[in-house]
Every structure is written in C-alpha cells, then in structure tokens.
C-alpha positions in Angstrom: 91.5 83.1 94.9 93.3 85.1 92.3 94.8 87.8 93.8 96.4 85.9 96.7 99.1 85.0 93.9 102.0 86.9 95.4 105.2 87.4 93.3 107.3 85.2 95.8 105.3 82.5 94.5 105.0 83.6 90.6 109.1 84.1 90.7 109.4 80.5 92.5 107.3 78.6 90.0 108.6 80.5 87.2 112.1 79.4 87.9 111.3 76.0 88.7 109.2 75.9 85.2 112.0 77.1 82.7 114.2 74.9 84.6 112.3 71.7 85.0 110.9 72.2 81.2 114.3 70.9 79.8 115.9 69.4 82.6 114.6 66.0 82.3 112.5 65.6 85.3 108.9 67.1 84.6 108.2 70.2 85.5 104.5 69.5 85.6 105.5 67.0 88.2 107.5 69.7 90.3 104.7 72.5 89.8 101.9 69.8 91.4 104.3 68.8 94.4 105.9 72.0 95.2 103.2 73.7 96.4 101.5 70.2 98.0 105.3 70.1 100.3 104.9 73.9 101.0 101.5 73.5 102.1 99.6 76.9 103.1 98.5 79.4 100.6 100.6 77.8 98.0 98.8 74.4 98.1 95.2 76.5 98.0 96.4 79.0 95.3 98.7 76.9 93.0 96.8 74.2 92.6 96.6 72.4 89.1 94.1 70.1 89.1 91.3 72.3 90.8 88.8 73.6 87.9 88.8 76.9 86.9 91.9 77.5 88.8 94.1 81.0 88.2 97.4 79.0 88.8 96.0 77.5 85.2 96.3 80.9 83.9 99.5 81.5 85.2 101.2 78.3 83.8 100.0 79.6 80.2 102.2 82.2 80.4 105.3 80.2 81.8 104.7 77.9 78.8 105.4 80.8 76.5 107.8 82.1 77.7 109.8 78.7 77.5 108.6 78.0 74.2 109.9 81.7 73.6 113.4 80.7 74.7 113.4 78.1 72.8 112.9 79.9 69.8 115.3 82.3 70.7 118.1 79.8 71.5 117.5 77.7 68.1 116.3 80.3 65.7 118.9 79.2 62.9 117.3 75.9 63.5 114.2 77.4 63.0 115.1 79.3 59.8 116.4 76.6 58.2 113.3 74.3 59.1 110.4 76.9 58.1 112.5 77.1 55.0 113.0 73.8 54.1 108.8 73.2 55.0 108.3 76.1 52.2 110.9 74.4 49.7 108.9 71.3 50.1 105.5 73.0 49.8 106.5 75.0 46.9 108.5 72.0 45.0 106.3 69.1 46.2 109.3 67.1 47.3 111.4 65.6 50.3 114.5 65.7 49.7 117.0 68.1 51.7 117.9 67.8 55.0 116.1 70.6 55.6 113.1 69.4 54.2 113.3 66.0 55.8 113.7 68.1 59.0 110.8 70.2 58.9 108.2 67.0 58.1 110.0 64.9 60.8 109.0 67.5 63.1 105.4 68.3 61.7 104.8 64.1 61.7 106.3 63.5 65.1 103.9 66.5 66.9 101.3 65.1 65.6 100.3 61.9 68.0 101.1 64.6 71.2 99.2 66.7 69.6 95.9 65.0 69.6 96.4 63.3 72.6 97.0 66.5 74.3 93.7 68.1 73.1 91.8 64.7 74.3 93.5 64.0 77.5 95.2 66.5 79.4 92.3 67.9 81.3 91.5 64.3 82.3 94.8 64.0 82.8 95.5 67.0 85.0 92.1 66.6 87.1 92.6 63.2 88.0 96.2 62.9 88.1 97.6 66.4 89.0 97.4 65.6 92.6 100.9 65.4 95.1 101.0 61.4 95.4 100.3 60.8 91.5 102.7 63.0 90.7 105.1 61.8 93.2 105.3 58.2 92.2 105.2 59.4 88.5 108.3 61.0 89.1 109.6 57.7 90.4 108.5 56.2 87.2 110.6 59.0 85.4 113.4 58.2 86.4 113.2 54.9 85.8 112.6 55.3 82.7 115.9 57.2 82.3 117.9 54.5 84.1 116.2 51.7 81.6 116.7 54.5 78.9 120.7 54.2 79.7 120.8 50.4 80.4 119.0 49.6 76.8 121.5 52.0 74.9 124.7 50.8 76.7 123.5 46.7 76.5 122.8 47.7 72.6 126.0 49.2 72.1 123.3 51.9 70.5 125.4 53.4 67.9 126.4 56.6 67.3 129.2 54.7 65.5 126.2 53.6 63.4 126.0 57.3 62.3 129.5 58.3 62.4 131.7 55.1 61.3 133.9 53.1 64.0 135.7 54.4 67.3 138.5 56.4 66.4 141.9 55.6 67.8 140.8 58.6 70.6 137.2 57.6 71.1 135.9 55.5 74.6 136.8 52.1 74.2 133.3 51.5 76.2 130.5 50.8 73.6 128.6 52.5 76.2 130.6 55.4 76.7 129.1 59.0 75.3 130.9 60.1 72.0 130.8 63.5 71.1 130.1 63.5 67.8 131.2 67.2 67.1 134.4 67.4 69.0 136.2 69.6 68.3 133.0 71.8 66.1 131.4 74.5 68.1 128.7 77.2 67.0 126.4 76.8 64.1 128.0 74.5 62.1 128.5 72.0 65.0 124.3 72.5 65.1 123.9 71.8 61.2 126.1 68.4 61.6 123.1 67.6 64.5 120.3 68.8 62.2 121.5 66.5 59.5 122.1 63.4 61.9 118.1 64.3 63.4 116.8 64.5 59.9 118.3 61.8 58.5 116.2 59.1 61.3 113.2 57.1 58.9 110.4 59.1 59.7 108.6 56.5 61.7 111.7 56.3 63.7 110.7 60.3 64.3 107.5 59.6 64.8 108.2 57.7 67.8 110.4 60.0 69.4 107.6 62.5 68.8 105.0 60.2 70.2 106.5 59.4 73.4 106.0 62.8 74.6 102.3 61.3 75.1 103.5 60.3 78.4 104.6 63.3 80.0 100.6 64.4 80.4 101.2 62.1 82.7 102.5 64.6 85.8 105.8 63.4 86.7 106.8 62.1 83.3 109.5 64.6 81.6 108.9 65.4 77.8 112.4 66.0 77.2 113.2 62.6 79.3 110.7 60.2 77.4 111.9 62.0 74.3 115.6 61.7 74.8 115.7 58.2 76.1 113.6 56.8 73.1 115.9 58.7 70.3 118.6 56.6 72.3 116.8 53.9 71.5 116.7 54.8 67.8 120.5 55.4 67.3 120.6 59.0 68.3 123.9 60.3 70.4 122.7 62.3 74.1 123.6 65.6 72.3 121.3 64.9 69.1 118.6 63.5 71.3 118.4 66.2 73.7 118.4 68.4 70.9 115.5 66.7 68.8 113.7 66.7 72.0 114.0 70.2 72.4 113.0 71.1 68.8 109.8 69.1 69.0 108.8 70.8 72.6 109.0 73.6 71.2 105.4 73.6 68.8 104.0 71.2 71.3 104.7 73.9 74.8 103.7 77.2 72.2 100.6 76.0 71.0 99.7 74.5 74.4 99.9 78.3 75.6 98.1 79.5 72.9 95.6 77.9 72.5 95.1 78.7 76.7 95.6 82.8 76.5 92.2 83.2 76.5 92.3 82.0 79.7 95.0 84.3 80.5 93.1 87.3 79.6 89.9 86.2 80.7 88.5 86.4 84.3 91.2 83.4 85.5 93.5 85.9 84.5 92.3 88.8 86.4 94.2 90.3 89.2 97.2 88.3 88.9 98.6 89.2 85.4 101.6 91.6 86.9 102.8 88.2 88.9 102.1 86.6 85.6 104.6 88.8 84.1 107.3 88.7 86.3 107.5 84.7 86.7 107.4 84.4 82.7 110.3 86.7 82.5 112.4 84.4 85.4 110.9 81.3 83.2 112.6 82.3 79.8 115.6 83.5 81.2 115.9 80.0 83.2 115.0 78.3 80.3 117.5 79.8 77.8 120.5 79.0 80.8 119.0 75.8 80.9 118.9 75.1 77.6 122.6 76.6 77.1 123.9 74.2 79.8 121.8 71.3 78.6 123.4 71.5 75.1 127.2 71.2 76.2 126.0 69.0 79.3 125.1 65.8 76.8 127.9 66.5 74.5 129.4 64.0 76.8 127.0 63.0 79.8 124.3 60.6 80.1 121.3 61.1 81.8 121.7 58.9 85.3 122.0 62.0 87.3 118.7 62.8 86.3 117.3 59.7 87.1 118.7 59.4 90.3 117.2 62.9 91.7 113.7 62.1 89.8 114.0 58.7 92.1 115.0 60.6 95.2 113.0 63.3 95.2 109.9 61.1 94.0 110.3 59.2 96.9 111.0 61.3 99.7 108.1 63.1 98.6 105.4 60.1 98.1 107.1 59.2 102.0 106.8 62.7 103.3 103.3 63.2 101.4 101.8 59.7 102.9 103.1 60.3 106.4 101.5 63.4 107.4 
C-alpha cells in the first residue's frame, strides 16, 4: 500500500497539517475526513485508523516538522524556559518567571502525556473514522463558541492582569484588549511569558490537561487549550500562545517516539513523499503560526467555530448520504 503515496497527496496533507495544527480546528479531524470526501486512492492509502498503515508513518514526520516550526518561531521562548528549568534544578527553587515558566509547562504536559501513551491507539482505531470525526468537529466548535460566551458573560479579565480599561480600551467587558499595544518583537513576547507564568500552577495544569480531548479526532489542541486559558483569565494572545508552547513537547515527542516507524518497513517506499510534505508542513506551520500570533492580539475565536460547525456538518450530511 506504501508506494501508492504520491506527492500530490504528501504536499496536500502536509499543508493541511501545519495549517490545521495551530489553527484551532483539528487537524487530526481534517487528515481522517479529507481523504474519506476525496474518496479513491486517498481514502485506501491515507487512512488513519487502519493498523499498520504507512499514512501512520507519514503523519510522524508532519508532526516534526510542526513541532520544528515551533521551535524555530519561539526559540527565545525556549532559551529562556530550558534556562530557567536549569536555574531551578541547579538552585532547588521556583522563583523567576522563567522558572515558574518552565515547571508550568513540564506539570501541564504531563496529564496529555499519559493519556496519550494509554489512549491514542484506542482512540485513533475506533474513532479515526469520517463520521466520528465529523461530528467531533461539530463538537469543536462548539466548544469555541461556549469558550467565547463563558469569557464574555464573565467579563474574564485581562483587566484582572493588567488593571482597569484605560480611557482608549473597549468599553465591552467582552471586547479583546491587546495587552501589548503598542510592544512588538521580543519584549512584547517576554510581557506574555510573564502574564503565562504567573497562572497558579493548577490553573496550568488545566490548560495543559485539556489537550486530553483533542485524541479525540475533531477536537483541536490549540482550541481546547485556548478556550480553557480563557477561562482562567488569560487574554486570546497569551492563550494562543501558551497553547502553542505546550504543543510543542506534546507534537515532538509524539513523533519521536513514532520514527521507528518511520524508518521501519511502514516507512518504506514512501520516505521521499515523506520528505516533501514535512517540508510544506513547517513552512505552513511557521506562516501559520506568524498569522496566529498578530491574529488574537485582537480577535476571538468565533470564526473558527463557525467553519469547525460548517464544515462538520456538511461533511457528517455529505458522509451519511452517499
């Protein structure tokens, strides 16, 4: 089955993964119908929840190359969070941002972690099919619409983090504030670093936690992620951005701990498509992620919800009518 992986579908799939990845609207979701709505050779060759399928192979390597944007794109991040983990280590403390940062992170991967190990084959075989993963993409979003609702009907309080509306902010308690107006570059991302790491850690470890659902196919990560650090006080940017840093273990590790099956036999014959759809992947997921980060300076995520709702739909109708 292998080696009828053509390059028109590795490019395909590769864009739809490093966009879908971040986007919040599941790209697990996306890979399982895509090929299902195609139908053909796609729905025979990129098929996720057959055993011992090559397409498993394959989506090893798109999942490293997003988690390799993602390094790329936050590396400072990155630097300052492996450094504050050695400070802490090396001082037997908790007490910088940087420090608080790098445990947040560590504690809230955790729960996903395990959960990942013990269900996502379960998960993927008896889930990963087109109509699951349809009407879990109806679920997704909404999930982002309650998401919004809860935040705006709470008032959910960036001013809690930044001190009352100034004379220019919304008058809408609902409204997105940008909390960095005005800060661009690296030091607008240190002001976000410090808001993330100063959440209790339990309230990280819920954020972190959350991800649990998006084994689910048609649950986002960066969705369930986002909408509960809403819930915990986080501003869109802050959230999307905590999100983003916790993917980033969770998607490597996922990958890595799969290359064997990459350079095994699943991964014979189909390693230069392999190639060239991880290279679409992090290039997607680095514009992606560049968009995403100005995007919820100021924007919410109903737009999101709304295509998550339409395309779930049409596809559970189109998928139940043929």
């Amino acid at each position: 089955m292998s080696q009828h992986l053509t390059y028109l579908e590795a490019v395909v799939t590769g864009l739809i993964q490093g966009v879908t990845e971040l986007f919040p609207v599941s790209s697990l979701g996306h890979n399982v119908l895509l090929p299902a709505l195609i139908g053909g050779n796609w729905a025979s060759t990129l098929n996720v929840s057959a055993p011992n399928s090559p397409y498993l192979a394959f989506i090893v390597g798109l999942h490293v190359a997003t988690a390799a944007a993602l390094l790329v794109f936050f590396w400072r991040d990155w630097v300052r969070i492996v450094t504050g983990f050695v400070s802490s280590v090396r001082h037997r403390r908790v007490r910088t941002d940087e420090e608080r940062l790098a445990w947040l992170i560590i504690l809230a991967t955790i729960p996903v972690g395990l959960a990942g190990l013990l269900l996502e084959h379960l998960f993927r075989t008896v889930l990963g099919r087109p109509v699951p993963a349809a009407a879990f993409l109806i679920a997704n979003g909404v999930i982002l619409l309650v998401g919004e609702q809860l935040r705006r009907r709470a008032g959910i309080a960036e001013s809690a983090l930044v001190g009352p509306p100034g004379p220019r902010d919304p008058v809408d308690p609902g409204a997105v504030r940008d909390l960095d107006a005005g800060v661009i570059g690296p030091e607008a991302d240190l002001r976000s670093d410090r808001r993330i790491a100063a959440l209790p850690m339990w309230r990280g470890v819920l954020v972190g936690a959350s991800q649990i659902l998006a084994l689910l196919p048609g649950i986002s990560r960066s969705g369930v992620a986002m909408v509960t650090g809403l819930t915990q006080g986080l501003s869109h940017r802050d959230a999307a951005r905590f999100s983003f840093l916790l993917a980033t273990p969770v998607i490597l590790a996922a990958g890595v701990l799969k290359i064997p099956d990459l350079t095994g036999p699943l991964g014979a014959g189909i390693r230069g498509p392999v190639l060239a759809g991880s290279l679409v992947s992090f290039v997607a997921a680095h514009l992606s992620v560049r968009f995403l980060e100005r995007y919820f300076r100021t924007r919410t995520l109903y737009p999101f919800a709304v295509y998550s709702l339409f395309v779930g739909t049409a596809a559970l109708v189109w998928l139940s009518t043929r």
